[in-house]
MOPAC internal coordinates of N, CA, C and O (Angstrom, degrees):
PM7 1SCF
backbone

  N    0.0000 0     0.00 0     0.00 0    0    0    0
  C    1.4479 1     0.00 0     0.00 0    1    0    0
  C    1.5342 1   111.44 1     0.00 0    2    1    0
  O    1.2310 1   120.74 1   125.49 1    3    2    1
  N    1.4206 1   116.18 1   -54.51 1    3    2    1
  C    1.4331 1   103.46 1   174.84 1    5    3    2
  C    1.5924 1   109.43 1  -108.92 1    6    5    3
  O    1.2310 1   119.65 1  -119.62 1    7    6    5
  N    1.1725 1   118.28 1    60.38 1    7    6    5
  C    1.4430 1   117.70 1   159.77 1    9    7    6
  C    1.3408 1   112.14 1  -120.26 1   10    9    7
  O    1.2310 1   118.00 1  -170.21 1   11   10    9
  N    1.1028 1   121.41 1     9.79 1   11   10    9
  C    1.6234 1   132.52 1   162.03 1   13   11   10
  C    1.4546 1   106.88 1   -80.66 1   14   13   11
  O    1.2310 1   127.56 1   -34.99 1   15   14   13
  N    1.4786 1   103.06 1   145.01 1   15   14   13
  C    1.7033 1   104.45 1  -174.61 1   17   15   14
  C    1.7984 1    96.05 1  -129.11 1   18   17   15
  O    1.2310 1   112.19 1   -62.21 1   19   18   17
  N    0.9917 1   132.34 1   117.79 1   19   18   17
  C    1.4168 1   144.58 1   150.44 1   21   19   18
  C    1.4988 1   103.62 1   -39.36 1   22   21   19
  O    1.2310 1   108.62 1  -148.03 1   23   22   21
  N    1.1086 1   138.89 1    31.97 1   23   22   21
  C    1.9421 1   127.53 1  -171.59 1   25   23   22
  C    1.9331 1    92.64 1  -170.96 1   26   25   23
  O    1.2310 1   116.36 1   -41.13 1   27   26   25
  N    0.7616 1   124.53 1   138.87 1   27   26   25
  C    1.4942 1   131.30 1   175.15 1   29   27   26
  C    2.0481 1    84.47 1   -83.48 1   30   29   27
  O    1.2310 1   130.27 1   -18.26 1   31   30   29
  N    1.1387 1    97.81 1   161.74 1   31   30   29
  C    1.2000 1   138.81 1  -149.65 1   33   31   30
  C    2.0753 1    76.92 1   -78.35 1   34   33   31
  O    1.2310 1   126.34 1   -26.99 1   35   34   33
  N    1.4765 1   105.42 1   153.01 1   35   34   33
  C    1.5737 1   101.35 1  -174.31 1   37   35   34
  C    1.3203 1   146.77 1    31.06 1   38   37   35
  O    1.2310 1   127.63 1  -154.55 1   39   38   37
  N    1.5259 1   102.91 1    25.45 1   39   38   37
  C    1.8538 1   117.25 1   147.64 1   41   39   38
  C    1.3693 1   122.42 1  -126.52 1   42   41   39
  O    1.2310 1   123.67 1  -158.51 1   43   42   41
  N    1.1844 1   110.57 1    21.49 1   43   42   41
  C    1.1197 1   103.37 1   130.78 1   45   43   42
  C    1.8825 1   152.38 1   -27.85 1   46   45   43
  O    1.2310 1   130.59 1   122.39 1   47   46   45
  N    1.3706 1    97.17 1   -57.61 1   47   46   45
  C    0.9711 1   114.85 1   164.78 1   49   47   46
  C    1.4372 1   127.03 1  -136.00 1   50   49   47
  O    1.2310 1   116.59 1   -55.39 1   51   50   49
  N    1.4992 1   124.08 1   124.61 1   51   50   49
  C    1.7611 1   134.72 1  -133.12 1   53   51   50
  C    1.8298 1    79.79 1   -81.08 1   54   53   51
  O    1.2310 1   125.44 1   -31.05 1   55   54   53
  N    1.7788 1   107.15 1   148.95 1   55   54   53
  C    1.2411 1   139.31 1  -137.65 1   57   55   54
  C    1.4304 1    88.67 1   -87.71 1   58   57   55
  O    1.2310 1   113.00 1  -172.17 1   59   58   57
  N    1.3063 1   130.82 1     7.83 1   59   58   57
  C    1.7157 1   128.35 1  -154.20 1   61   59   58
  C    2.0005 1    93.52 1  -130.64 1   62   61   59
  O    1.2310 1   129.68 1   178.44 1   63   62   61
  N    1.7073 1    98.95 1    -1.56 1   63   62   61
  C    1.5458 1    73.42 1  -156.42 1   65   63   62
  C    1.6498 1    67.70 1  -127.65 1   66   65   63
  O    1.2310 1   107.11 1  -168.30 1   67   66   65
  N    1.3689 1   141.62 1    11.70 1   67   66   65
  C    1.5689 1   146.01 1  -156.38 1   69   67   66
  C    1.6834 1   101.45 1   -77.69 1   70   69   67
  O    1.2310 1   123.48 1   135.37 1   71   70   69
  N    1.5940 1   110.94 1   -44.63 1   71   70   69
  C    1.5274 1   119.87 1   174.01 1   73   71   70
  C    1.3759 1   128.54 1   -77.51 1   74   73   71
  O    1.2310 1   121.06 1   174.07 1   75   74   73
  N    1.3289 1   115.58 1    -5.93 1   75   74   73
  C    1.3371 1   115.54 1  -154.06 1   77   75   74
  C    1.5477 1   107.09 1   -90.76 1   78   77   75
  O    1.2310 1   122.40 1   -40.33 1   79   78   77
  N    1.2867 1   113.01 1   139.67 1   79   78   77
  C    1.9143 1   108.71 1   177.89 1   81   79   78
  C    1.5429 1   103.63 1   -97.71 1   82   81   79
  O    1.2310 1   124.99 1    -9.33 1   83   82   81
  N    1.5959 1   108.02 1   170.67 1   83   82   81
  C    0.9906 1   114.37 1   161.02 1   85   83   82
  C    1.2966 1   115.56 1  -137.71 1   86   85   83
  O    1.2310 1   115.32 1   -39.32 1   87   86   85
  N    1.5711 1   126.48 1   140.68 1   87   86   85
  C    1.5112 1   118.54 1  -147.17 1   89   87   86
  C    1.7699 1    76.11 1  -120.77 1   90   89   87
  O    1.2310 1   124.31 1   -33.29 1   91   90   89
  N    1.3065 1   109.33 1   146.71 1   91   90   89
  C    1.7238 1   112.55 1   170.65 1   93   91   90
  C    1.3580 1    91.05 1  -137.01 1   94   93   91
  O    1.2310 1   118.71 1   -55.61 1   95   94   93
  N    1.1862 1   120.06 1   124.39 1   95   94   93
  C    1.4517 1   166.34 1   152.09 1   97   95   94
  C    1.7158 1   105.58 1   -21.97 1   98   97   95
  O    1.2310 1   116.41 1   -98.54 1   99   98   97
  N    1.4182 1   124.44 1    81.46 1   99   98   97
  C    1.4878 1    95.18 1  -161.60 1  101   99   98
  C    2.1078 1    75.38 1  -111.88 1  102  101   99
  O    1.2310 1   128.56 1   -20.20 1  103  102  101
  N    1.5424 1   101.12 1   159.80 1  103  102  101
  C    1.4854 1   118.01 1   178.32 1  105  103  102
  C    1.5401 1    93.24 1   -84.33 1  106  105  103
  O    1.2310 1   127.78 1   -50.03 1  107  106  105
  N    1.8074 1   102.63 1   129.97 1  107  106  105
  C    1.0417 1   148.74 1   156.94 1  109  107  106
  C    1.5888 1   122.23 1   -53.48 1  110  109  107
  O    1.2310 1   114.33 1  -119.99 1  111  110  109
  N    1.3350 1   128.35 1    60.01 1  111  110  109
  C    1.5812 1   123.35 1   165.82 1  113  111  110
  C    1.7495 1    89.65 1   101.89 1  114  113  111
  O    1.2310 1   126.62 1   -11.81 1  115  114  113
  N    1.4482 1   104.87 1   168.19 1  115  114  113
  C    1.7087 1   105.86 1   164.85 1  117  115  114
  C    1.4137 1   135.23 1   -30.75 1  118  117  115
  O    1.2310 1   118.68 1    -9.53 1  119  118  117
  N    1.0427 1   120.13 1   170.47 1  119  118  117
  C    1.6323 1   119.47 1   167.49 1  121  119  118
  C    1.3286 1    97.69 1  -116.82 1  122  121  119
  O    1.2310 1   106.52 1   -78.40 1  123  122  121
  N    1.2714 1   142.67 1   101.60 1  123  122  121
  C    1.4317 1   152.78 1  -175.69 1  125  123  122
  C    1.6592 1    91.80 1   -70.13 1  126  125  123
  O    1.2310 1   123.82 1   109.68 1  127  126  125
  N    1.0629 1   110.27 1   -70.32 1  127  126  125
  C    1.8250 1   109.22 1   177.49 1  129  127  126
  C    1.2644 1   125.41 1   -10.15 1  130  129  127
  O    1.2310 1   136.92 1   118.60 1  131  130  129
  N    1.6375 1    84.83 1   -61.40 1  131  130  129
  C    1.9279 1   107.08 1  -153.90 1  133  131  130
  C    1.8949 1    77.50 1   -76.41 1  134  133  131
  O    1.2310 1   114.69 1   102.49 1  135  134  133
  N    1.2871 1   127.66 1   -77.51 1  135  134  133
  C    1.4264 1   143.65 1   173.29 1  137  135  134
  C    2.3494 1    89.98 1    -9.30 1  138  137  135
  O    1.2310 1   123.34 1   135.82 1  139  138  137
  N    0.7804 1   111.19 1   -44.18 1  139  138  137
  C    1.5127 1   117.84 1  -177.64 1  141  139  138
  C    1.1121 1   130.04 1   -74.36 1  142  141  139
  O    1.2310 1   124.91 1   142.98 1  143  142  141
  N    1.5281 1   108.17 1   -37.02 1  143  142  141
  C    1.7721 1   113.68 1  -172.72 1  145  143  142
  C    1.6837 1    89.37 1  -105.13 1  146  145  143
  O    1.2310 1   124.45 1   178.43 1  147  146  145
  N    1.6658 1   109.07 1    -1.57 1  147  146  145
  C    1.8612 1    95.80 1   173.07 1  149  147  146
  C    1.3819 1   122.48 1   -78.47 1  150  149  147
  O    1.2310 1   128.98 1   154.68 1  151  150  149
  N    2.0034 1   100.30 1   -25.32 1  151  150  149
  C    1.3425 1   114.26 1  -168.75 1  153  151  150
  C    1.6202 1   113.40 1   -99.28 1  154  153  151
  O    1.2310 1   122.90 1  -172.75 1  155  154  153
  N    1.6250 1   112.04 1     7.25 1  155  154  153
  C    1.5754 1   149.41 1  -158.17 1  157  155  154
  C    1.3618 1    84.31 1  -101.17 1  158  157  155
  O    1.2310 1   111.84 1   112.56 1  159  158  157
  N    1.3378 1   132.99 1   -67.44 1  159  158  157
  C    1.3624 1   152.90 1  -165.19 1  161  159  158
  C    1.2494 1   118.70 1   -81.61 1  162  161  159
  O    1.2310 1   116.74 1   152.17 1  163  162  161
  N    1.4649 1   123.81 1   -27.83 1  163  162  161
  C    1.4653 1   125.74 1   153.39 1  165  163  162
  C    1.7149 1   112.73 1   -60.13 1  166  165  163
  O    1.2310 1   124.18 1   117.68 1  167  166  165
  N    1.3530 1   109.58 1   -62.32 1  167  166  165
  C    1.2674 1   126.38 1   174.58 1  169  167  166
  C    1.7020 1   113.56 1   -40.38 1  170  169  167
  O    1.2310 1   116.41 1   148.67 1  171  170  169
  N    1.0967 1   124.43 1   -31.33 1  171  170  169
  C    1.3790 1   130.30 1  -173.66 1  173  171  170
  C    1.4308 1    85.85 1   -75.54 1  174  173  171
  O    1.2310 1   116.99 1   124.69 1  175  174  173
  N    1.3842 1   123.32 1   -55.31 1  175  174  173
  C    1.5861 1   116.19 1  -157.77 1  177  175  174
  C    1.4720 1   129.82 1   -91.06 1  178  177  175
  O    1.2310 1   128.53 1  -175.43 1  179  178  177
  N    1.6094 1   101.17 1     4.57 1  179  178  177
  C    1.1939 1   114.96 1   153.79 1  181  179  178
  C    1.8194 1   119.36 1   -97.44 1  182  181  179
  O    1.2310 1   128.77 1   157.99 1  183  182  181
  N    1.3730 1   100.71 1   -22.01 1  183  182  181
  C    1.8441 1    98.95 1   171.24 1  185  183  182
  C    1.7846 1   107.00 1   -58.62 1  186  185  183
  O    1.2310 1   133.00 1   146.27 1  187  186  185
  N    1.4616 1    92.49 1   -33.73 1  187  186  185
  C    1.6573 1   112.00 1  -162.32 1  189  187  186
  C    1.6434 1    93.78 1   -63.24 1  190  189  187
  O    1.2310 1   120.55 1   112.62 1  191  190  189
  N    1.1877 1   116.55 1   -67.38 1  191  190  189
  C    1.3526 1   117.61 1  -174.24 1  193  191  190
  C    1.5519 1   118.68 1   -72.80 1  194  193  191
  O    1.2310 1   119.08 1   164.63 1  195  194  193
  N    0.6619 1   119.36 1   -15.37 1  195  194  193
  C    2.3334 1   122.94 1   157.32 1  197  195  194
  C    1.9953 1    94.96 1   -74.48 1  198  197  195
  O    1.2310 1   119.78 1   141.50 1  199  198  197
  N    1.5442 1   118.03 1   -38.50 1  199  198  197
  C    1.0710 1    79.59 1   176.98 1  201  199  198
  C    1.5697 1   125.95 1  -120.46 1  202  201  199
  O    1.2310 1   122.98 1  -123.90 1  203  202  201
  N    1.4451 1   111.90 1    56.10 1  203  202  201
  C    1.0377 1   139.97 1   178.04 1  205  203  202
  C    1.7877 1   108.66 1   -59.61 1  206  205  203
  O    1.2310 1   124.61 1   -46.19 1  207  206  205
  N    1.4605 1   108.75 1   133.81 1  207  206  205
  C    1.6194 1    97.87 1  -168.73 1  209  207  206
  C    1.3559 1   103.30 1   -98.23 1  210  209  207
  O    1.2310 1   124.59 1   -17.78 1  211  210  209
  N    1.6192 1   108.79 1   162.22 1  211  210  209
  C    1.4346 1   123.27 1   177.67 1  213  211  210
  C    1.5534 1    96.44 1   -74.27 1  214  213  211
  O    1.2310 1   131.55 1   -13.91 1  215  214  213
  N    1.1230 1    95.31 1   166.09 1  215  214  213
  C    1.9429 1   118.42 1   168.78 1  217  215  214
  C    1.2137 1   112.13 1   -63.86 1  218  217  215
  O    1.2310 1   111.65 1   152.74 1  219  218  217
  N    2.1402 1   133.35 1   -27.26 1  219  218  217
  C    1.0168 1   112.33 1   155.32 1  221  219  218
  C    1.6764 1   144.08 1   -85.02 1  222  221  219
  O    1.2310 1   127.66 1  -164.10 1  223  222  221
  N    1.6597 1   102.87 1    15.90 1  223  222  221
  C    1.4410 1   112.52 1  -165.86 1  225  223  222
  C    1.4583 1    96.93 1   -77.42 1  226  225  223
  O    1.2310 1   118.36 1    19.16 1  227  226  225
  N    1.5361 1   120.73 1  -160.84 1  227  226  225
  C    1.4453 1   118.18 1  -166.86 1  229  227  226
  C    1.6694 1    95.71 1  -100.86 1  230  229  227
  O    1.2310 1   114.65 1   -42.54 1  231  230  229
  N    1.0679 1   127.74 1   137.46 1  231  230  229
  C    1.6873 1   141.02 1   171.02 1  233  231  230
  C    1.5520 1   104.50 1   -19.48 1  234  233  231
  O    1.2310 1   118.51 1   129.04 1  235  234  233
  N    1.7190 1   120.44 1   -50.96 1  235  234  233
  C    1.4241 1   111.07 1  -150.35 1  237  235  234
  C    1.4050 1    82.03 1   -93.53 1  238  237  235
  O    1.2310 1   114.10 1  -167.97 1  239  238  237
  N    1.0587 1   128.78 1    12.03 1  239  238  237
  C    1.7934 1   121.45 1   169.97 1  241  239  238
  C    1.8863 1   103.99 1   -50.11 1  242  241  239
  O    1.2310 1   116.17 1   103.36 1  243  242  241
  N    1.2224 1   124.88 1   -76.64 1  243  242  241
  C    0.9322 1   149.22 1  -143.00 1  245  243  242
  C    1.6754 1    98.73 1   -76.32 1  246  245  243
  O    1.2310 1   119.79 1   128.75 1  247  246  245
  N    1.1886 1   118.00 1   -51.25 1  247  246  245
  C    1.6883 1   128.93 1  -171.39 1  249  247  246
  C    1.9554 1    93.55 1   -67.09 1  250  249  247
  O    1.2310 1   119.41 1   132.15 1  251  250  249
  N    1.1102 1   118.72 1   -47.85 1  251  250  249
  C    1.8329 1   131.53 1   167.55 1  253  251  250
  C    1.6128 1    96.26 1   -50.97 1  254  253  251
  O    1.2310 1   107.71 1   102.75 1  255  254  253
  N    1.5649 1   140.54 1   -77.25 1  255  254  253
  C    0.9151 1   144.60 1  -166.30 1  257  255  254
  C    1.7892 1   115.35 1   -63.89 1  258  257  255
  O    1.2310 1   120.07 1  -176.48 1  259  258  257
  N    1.0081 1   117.48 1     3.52 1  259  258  257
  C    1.7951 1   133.64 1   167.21 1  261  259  258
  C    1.3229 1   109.55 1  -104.61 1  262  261  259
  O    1.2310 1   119.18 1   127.92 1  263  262  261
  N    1.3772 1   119.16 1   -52.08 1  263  262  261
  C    1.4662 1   133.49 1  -176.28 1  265  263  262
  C    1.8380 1   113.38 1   -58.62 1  266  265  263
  O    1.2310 1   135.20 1   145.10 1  267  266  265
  N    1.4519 1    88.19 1   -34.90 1  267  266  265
  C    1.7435 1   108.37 1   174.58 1  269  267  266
  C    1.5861 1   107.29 1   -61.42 1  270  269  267
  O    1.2310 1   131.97 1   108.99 1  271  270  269
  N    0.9335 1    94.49 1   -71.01 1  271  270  269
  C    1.3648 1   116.62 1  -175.94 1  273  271  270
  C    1.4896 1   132.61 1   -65.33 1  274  273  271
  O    1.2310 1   122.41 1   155.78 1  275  274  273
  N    1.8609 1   112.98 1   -24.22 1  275  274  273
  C    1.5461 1   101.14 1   149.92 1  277  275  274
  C    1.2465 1    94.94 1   -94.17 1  278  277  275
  O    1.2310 1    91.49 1   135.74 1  279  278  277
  N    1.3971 1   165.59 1   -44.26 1  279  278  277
  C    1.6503 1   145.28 1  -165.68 1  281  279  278
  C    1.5824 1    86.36 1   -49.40 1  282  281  279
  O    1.2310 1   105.11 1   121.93 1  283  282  281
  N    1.2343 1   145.16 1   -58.07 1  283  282  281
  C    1.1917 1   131.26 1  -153.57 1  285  283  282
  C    1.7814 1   126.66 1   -82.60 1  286  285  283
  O    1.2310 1   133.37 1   173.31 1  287  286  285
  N    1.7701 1    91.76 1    -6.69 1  287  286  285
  C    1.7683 1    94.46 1   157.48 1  289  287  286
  C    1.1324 1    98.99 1  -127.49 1  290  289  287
  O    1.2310 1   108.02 1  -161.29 1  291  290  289
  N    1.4985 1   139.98 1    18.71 1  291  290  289
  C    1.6820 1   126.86 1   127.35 1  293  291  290
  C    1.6289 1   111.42 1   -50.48 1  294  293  291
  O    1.2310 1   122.51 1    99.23 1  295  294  293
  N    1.7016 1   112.80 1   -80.77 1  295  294  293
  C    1.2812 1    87.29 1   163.90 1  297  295  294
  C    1.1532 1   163.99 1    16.34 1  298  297  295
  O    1.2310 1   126.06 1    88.18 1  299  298  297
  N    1.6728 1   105.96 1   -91.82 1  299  298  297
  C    0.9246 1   105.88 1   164.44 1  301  299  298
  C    1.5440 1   130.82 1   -76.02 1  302  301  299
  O    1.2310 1   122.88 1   172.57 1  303  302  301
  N    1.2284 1   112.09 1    -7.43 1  303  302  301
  C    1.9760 1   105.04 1   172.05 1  305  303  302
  C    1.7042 1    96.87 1   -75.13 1  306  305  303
  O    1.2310 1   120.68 1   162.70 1  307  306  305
  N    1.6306 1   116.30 1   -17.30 1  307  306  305
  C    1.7602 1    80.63 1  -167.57 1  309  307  306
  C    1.0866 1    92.68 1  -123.16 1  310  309  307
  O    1.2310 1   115.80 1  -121.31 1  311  310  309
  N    1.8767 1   125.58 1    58.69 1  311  310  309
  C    1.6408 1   147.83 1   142.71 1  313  311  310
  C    1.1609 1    89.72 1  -100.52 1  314  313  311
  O    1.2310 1   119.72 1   126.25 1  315  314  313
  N    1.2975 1   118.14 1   -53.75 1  315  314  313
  C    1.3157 1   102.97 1  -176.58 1  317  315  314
  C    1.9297 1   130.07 1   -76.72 1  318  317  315
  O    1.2310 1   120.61 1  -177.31 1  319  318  317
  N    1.0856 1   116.43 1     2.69 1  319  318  317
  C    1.8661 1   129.67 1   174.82 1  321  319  318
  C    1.8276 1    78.09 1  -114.67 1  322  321  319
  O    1.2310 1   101.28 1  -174.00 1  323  322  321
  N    1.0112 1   151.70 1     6.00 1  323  322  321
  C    1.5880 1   131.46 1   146.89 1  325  323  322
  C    1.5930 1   105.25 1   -86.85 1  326  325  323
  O    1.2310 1   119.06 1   134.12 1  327  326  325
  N    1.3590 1   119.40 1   -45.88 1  327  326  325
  C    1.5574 1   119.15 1   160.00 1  329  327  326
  C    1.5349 1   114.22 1   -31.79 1  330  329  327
  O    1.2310 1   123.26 1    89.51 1  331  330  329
  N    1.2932 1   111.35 1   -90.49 1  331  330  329
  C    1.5794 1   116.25 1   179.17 1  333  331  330
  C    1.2765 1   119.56 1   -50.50 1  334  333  331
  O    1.2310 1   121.87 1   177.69 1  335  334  333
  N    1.4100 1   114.03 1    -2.31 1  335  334  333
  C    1.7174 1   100.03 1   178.18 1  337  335  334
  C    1.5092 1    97.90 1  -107.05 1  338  337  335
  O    1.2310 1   116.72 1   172.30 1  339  338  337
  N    1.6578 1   123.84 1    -7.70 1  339  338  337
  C    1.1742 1   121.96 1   164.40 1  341  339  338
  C    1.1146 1   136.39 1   -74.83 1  342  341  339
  O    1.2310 1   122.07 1   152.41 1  343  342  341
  N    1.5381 1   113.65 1   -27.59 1  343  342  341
  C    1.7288 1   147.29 1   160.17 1  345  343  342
  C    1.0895 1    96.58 1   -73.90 1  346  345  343
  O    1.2310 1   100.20 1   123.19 1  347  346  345
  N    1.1127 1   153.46 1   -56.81 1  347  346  345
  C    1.5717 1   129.57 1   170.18 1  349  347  346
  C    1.5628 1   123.38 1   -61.49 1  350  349  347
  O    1.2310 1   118.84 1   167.20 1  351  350  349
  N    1.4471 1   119.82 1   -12.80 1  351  350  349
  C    1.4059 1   116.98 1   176.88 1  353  351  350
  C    1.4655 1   110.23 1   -97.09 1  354  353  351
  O    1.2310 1   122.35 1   144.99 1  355  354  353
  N    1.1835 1   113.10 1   -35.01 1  355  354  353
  C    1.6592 1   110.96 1   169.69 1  357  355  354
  C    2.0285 1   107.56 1   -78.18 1  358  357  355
  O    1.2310 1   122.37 1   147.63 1  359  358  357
  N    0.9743 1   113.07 1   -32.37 1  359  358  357
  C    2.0198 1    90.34 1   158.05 1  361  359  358
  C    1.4723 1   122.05 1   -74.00 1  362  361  359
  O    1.2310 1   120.62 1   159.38 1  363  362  361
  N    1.1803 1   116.42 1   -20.62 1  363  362  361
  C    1.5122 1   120.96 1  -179.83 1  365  363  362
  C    1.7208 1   107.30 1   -80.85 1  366  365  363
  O    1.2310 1   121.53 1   156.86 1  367  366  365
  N    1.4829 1   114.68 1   -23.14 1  367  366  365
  C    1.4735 1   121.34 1   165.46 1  369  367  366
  C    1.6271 1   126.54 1   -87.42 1  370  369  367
  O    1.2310 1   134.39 1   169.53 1  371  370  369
  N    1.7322 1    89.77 1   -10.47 1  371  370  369
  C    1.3229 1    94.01 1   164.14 1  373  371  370
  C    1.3581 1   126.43 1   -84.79 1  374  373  371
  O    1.2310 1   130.38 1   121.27 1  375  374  373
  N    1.5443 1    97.58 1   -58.73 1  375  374  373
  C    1.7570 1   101.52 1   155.64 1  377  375  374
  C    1.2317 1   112.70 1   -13.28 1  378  377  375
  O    1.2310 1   122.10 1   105.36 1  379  378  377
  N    1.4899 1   113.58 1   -74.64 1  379  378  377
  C    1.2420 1   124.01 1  -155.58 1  381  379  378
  C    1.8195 1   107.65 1   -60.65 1  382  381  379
  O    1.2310 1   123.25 1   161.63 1  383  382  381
  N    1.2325 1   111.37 1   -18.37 1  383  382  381
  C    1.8573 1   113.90 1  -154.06 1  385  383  382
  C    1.7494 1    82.95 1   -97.65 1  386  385  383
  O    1.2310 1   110.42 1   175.36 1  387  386  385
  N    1.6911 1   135.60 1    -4.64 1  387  386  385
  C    1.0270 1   132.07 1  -135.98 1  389  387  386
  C    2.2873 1    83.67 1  -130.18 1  390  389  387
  O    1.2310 1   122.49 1   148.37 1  391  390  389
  N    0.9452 1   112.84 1   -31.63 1  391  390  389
  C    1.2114 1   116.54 1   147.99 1  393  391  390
  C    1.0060 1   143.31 1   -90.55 1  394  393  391
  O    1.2310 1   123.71 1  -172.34 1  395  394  393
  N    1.4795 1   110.49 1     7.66 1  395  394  393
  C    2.2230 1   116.42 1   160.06 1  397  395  394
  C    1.3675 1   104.32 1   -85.44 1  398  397  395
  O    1.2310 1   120.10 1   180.00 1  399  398  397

């Protein structure tokens, strides 16, 4: 039943595109960086919670101590999407230095 093919054998794919490779970009060993702004971003949210305020501190204590603390793993995720968009522009310049 399914060993019949609707396509004769090699058109599948058109005779111009039969040689062509495709190379995919795989990452080379850890990302120490990313591994950095993950343990950057943990660290924020444990400073955050040691300095969590009592019930007698002043109200805007607490709304300041959240605000701190996601700006500071916003931050750091978009050091880190300036990272990866920099690692993708220096292999794409390599590529490119790898075909002159």
């Amino acid at each position: 039943m399914f060993e019949e093919r609707n396509k004769l054998n090699g058109l599948d794919v058109p005779a111009d595109m039969r040689h062509e490779t495709v190379t995919i970009p795989l990452a080379h060993g850890l990302d120490w960086k990313g591994i950095g702004y993950l343990l950057s971003m943990v660290g924020a949210v444990l400073l955050g919670a040691i300095a969590w305020p009592n019930p007698e501190d002043p109200a805007w204590h607490l709304p300041a101590l959240i605000a701190g603390v996601a700006t500071t793993i916003a931050g750091f995720g978009v050091r880190y999407m300036a990272h990866l968009k920099q690692r993708k522009e220096i292999e794409q310049a390599k590529r490119e230095a790898e075909r002159r």
